[in-house]
C-alpha positions in Angstrom: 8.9 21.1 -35.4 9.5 17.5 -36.6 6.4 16.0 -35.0 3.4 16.5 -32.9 3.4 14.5 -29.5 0.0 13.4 -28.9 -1.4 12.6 -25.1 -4.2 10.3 -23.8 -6.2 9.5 -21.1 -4.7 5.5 -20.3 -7.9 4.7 -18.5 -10.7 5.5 -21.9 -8.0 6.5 -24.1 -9.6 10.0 -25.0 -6.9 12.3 -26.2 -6.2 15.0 -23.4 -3.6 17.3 -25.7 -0.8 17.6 -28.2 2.3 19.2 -28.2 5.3 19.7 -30.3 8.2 17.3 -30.3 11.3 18.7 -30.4 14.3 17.5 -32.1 17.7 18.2 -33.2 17.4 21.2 -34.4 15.2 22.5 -31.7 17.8 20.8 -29.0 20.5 22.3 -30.6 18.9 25.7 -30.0 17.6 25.5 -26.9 21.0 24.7 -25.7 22.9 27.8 -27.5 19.6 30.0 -25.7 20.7 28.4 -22.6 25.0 29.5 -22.9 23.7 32.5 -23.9 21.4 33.4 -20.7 23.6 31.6 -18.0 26.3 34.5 -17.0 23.2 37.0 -16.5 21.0 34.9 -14.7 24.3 33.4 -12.8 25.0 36.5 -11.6 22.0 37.9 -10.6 22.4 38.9 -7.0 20.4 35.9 -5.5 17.6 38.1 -3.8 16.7 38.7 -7.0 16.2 35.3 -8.0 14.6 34.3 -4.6 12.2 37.1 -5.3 10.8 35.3 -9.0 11.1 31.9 -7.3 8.9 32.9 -4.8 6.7 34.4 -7.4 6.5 31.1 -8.9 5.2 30.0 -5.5 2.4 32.1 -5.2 1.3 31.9 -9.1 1.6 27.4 -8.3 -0.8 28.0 -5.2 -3.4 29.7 -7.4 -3.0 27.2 -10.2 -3.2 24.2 -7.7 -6.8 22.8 -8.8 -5.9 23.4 -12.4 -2.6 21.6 -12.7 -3.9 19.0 -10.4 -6.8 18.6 -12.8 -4.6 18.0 -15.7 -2.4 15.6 -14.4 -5.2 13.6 -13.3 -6.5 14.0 -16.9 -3.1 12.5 -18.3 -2.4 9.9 -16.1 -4.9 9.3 -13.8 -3.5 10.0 -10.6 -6.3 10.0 -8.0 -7.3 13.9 -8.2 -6.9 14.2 -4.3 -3.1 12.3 -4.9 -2.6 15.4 -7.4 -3.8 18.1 -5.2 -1.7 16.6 -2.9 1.4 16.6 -5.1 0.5 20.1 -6.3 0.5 22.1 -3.2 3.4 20.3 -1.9 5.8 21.4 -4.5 5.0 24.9 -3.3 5.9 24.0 0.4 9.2 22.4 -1.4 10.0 25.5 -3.9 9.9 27.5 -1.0 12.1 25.6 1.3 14.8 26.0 -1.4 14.8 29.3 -2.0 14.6 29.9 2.1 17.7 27.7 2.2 19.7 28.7 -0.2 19.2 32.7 0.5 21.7 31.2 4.2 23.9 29.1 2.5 26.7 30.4 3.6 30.7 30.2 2.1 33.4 28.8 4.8 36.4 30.5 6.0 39.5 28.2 6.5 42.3 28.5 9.1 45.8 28.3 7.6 47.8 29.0 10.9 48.0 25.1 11.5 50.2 23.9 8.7 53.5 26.3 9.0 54.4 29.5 8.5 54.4 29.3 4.5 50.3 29.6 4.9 49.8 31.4 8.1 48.7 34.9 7.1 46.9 33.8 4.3 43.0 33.6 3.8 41.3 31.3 2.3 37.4 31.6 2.0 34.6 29.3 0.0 31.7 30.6 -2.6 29.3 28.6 -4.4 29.0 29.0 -8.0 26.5 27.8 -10.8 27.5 24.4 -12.3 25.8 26.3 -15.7 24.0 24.4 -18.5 21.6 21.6 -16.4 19.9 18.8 -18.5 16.8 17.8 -16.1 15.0 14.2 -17.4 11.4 14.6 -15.3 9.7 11.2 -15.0 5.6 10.4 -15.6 4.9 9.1 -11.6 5.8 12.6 -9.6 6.2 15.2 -12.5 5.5 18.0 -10.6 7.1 17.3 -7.3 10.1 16.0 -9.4 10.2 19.1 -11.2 10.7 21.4 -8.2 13.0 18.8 -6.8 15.4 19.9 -9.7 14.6 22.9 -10.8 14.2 25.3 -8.2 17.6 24.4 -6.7 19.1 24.9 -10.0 18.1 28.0 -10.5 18.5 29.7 -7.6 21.8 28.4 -7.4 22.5 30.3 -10.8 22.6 27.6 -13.3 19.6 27.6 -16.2 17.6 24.5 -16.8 17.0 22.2 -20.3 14.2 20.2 -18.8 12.4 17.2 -20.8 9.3 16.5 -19.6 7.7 12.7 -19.2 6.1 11.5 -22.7 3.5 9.9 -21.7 2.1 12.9 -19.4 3.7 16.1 -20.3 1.0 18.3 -19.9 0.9 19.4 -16.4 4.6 19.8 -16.2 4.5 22.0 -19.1 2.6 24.5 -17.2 5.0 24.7 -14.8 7.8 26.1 -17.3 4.6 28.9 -18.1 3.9 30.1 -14.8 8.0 30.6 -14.2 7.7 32.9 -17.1 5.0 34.7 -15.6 6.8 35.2 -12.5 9.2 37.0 -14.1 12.4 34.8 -15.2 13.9 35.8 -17.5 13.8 34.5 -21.2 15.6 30.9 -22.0 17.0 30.6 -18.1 14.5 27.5 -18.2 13.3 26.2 -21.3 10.6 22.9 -21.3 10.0 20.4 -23.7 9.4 17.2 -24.9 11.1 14.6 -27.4 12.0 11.5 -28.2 14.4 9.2 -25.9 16.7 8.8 -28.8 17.0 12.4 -29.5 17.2 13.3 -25.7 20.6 11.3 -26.0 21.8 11.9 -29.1 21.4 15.9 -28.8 20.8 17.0 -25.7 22.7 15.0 -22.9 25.7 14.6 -25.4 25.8 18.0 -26.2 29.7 19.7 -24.9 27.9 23.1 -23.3 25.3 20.5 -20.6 27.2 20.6 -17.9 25.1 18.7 -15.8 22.3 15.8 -15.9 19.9 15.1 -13.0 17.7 12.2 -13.6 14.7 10.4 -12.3 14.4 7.3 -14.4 15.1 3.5 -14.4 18.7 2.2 -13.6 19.4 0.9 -17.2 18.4 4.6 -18.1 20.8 6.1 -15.8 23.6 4.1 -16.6 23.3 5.0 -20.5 23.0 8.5 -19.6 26.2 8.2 -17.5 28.1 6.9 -20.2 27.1 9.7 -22.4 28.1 12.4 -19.7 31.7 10.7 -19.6 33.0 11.8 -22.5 32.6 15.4 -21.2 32.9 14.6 -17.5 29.3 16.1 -17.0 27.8 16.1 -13.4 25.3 13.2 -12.8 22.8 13.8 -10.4 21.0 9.6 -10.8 17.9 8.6 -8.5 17.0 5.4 -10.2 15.4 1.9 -9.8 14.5 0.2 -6.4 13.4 -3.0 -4.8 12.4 -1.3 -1.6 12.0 -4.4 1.4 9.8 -4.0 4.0 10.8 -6.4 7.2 7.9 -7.3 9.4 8.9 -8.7 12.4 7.8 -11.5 14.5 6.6 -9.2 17.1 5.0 -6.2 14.7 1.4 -4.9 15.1 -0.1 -6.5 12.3 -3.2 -4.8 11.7 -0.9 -1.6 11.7 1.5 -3.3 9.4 -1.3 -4.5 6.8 -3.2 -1.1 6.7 0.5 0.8 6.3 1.6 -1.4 3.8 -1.6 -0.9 1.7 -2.0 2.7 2.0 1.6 3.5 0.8 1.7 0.6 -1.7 -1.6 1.8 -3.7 -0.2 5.3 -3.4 -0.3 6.2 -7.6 -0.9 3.0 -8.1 2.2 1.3 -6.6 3.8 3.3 -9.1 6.7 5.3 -6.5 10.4 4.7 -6.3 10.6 3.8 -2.9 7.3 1.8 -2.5 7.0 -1.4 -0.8 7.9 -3.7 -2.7 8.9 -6.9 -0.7 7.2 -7.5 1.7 10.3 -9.8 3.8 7.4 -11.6 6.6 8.6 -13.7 9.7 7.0 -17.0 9.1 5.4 -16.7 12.6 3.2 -14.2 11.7 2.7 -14.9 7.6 -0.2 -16.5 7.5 -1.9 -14.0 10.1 -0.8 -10.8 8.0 -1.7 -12.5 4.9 -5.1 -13.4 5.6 -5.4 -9.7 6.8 -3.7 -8.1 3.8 -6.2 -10.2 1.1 -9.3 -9.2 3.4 -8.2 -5.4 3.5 -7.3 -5.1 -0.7 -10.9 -6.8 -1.3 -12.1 -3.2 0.1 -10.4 -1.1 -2.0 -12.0 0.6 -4.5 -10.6 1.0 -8.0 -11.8 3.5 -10.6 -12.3 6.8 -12.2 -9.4 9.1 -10.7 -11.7 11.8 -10.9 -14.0 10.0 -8.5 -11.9 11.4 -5.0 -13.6 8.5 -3.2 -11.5 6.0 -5.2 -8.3 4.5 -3.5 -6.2 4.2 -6.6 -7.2 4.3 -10.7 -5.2 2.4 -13.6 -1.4 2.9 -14.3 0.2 5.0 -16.7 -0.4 3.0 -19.6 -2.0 -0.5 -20.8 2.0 -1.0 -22.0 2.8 -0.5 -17.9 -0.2 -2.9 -17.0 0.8 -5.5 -19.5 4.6 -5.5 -18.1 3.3 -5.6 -14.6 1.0 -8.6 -15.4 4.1 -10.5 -17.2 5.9 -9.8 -14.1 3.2 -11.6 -12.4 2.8 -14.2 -14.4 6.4 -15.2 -14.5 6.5 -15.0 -10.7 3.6 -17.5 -10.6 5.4 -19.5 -13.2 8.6 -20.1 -10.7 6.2 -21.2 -8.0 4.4 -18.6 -6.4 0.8 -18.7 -5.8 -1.2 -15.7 -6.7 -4.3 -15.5 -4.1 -5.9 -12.3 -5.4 -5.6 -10.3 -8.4 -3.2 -11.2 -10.9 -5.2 -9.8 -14.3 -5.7 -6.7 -16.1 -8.3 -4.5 -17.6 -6.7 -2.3 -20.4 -4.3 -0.4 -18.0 -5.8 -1.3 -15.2 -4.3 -3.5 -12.8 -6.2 -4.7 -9.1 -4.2 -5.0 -6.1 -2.3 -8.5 -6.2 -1.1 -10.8 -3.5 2.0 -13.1 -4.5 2.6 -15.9 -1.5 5.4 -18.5 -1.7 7.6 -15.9 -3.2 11.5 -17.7 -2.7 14.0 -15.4 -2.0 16.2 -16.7 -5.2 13.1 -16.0 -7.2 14.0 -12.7 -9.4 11.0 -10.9 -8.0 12.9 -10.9 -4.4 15.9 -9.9 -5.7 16.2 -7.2 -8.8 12.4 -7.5 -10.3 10.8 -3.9 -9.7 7.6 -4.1 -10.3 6.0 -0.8 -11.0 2.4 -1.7 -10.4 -0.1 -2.3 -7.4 1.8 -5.8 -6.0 2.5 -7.5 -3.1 4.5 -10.1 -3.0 5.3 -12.1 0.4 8.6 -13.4 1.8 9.1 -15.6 4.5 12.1 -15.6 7.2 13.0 -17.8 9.8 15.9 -15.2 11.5 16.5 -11.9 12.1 19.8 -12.7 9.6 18.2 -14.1 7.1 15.7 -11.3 6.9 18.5 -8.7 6.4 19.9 -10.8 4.0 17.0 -11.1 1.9 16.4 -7.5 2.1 19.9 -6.8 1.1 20.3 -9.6 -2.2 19.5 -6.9 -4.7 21.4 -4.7 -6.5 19.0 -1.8 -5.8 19.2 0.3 -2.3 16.8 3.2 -2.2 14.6 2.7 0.9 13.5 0.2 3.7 11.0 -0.7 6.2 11.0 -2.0 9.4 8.1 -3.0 11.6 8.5 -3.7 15.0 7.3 -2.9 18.4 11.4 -3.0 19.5 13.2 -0.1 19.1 16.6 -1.1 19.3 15.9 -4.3 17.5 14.8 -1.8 14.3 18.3 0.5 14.5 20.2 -2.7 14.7 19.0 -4.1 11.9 18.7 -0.7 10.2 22.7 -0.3 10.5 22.8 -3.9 8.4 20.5 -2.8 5.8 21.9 -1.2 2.5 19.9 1.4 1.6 19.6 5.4 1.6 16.6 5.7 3.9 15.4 3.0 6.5 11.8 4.1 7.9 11.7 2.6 11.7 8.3 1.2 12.5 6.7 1.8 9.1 7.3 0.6 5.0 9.8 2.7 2.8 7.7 4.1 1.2 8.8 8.3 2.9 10.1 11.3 1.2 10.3 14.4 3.5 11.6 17.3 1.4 14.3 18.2 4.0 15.5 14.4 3.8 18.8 13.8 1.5 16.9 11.1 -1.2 18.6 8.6 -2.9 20.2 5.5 -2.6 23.2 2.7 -2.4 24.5 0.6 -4.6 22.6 0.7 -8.6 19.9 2.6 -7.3 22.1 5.7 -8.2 24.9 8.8 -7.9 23.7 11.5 -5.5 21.0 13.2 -2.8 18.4 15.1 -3.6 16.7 17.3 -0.8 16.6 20.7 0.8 19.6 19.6 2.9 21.9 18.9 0.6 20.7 19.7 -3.4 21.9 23.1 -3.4 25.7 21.5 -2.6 25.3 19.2 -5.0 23.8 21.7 -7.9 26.5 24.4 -7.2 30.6 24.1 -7.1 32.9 24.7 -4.0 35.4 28.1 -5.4 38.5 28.9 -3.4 39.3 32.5 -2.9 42.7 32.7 -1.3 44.1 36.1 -0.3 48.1 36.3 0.6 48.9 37.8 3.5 46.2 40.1 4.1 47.6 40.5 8.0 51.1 41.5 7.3 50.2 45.5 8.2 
């Protein structure tokens, strides 16, 4: 190995663990171990491969305190936040395998063209797309890793799967307890590397048929550029600004406690968290007064310590960006009423008012960190458009007592999700997850990732009915 990948606590900076960085050679071989195993493990009668994924299941239950305890450890994810996590990827690996073990093949008519196709039959199977590259990022490893993995493979295809660099620890144990359930060798192979070498060796590389990302947008674009030169699928859940509209006739002490318990989820550090808070200037000043007074009672600390509402982000590098962000917000005219500093890599809760909607916090800044920032509206049009000015288009909120004000404004926002009644900050593992515009290329979910990680084979038999 080239190098040893070393990994610390971001809140005291203790080291938690090392492991060994791959890299081109290592890459290179891990790929030719993954040709090699995909026909086997691709044709593996899928009970078979329900049966170890279900394995898995039972040996990530057992493990749940353990893994939970090392992902707090290397990134300081509240410990109840990585329980939480935890058990739910077993709910989600299970769910998979249930739905795939019914995902059943079509059969087409061809008596309603003419009577060149009439007694033919044409029926559907899924097949493995084969070699899949699968980028896992620091703020949900584990639930991201399930989210991609388990499809894969009990779809037939065999995984390459770089784990986060800053927390690789927990996700890493993952790849061990697969073994121990019985897949076979090489089907999924974990690591971790550098960016550059990720690129360069392994996304690049002729025999990856596939990519699935989590990641920023600028990260997904370069990766889609790689995987055109060999017309690779590109699985891409990326970046978001994710508006929440509170409306002039919302419940406001619902709205503020909603919008804080889902923002300071992992420290604001989630795809589709709240982001912009879009407020009808009716009712600013009210939910502002109640959103400062309700972040001065949360309690910020050791992530161990499961009566702490959030802990520091995933690095002092993520707190310094996040206070920059700040800053230059402030610098355009904003006013900061509460919060606004850093301690090493943490970061309190922060209220931004007089936030303009040309400002590039309200249109394509995401800021990964505990923030909320506050934009006024005068109409229910200039609220959607607010919302929609961004190149982004994961997920929305809408809060309003009116029900069929909230679906008609949720048919004019551009996004994947739109959460009536609450912030956008939901992910329900049945849900198909992702987003418009440069937020990215695909769904993920029980619903629909098993589609999306298999291809569609025609089988057509001539004239089978002829007698």
């Amino acid at each position: 190995m080239s190098a040893t990948l070393k990994v610390f606590n971001p809140a005291n900076g203790s080291l938690v663990g090392e492991l060994p960085l791959s890299g081109k050679e290592e890459i290179y071989s891990m790929v030719d171990k993954a040709v090699k195993a995909k026909e086997a493990w691709g044709n593996l009668p899928i009970y078979k491969r329900a049966k170890i994924l279900y394995k898995f299941c039972d040996l990530l239950e057992k493990n749940v305190e353990d893994i939970a305890t090392t992902l707090t450890g290397e990134m300081c994810k509240p410990i109840k936040q990585s329980r939480g996590e935890t058990a739910g990827s077993v709910t989600i690996t299970r769910a998979f395998v249930e739905r795939a073990c019914h995902l059943c093949g079509e059969v087409i008519r061809t008596d309603n063209q003419n009577e060149v196709f009439e007694n033919d039959l044409i029926f559907t199977r899924r097949e493995p797309l084969g070699v899949m590259a699968c980028i896992i990022p620091f703020n949900y490893p584990i639930e991201l890793f399930v989210h991609k993995v388990a499809p894969a493979l009990i779809m037939g295809n065999v995984c390459i799967v770089k784990a986060p660099s800053l927390n690789p620890l927990a996700m890493m144990k993952l790849g061990g307890l697969l073994k121990e359930a019985g897949l076979p060798e090489n089907v999924c192979q974990c690591f971790v590397c550098t960016k550059s070498d990720c690129s360069e060796y392994l996304l690049a590389h002729p025999d990856v048929q596939a990519i699935s990302l989590t990641g920023s947008t600028r990260a997904g674009v370069e990766m889609a550029k790689i995987g055109a030169n060999t017309l690779k699928h590109m699985f891409l859940e990326l970046g978001g600004n994710d508006p929440t509209l509170i409306l002039e006739d919302a419940d406001i002490d619902f709205a503020v406690e909603t919008i804080v318990s889902n923002r300071l989820i992992n420290a604001g550090q989630t795809c589709c968290s709240n982001k912009r808070l879009i407020v009808h200037e009716s009712v600013a000043e009210e939910f502002t007064g109640k959103l400062v007074e309700r972040l001065k009672k949360v309690k910020m600390g050791d992530a161990t310590d499961e009566s702490m509402d959030m802990s520091c982000l995933i690095s002092e590098e993520a707190a310094v960006k996040v206070v920059e962000q700040i800053e230059s917000t402030v610098s355009a005219g904003a006013k900061c009423l509460l919060g606004g500093t850093r301690k090493g890599a943490f970061v309190p809760p922060t209220v931004l008012t007089g936030v303009k909607k040309d400002m590039a916090l309200a249109i394509d800044m995401e800021i990964f960190g505990p923030v909320f920032p506050i934009i006024t509206f005068k109409t229910e049009e200039e609220g959607i458009a607010i919302a929609n000015a961004t190149q982004f288009g994961l997920s929305s909120g809408v809060i309003t007592r009116d029900t069929v004000k909230a679906l008609r404004i949720a048919t004019k926002l551009k996004a994947g999700a739109v959460i009536l009644n609450d912030c956008s900050n939901y992910r329900q593992m049945d849900q198909p997850f992702g987003g418009y515009k440069m937020t990215g290329l695909g769904r993920e979910g029980v619903t629909c990732t098993m589609e999306e990680f298999s291809q569609v084979k025609s089988y057509v038999l001539k004239r089978p009915f002829n007698g």
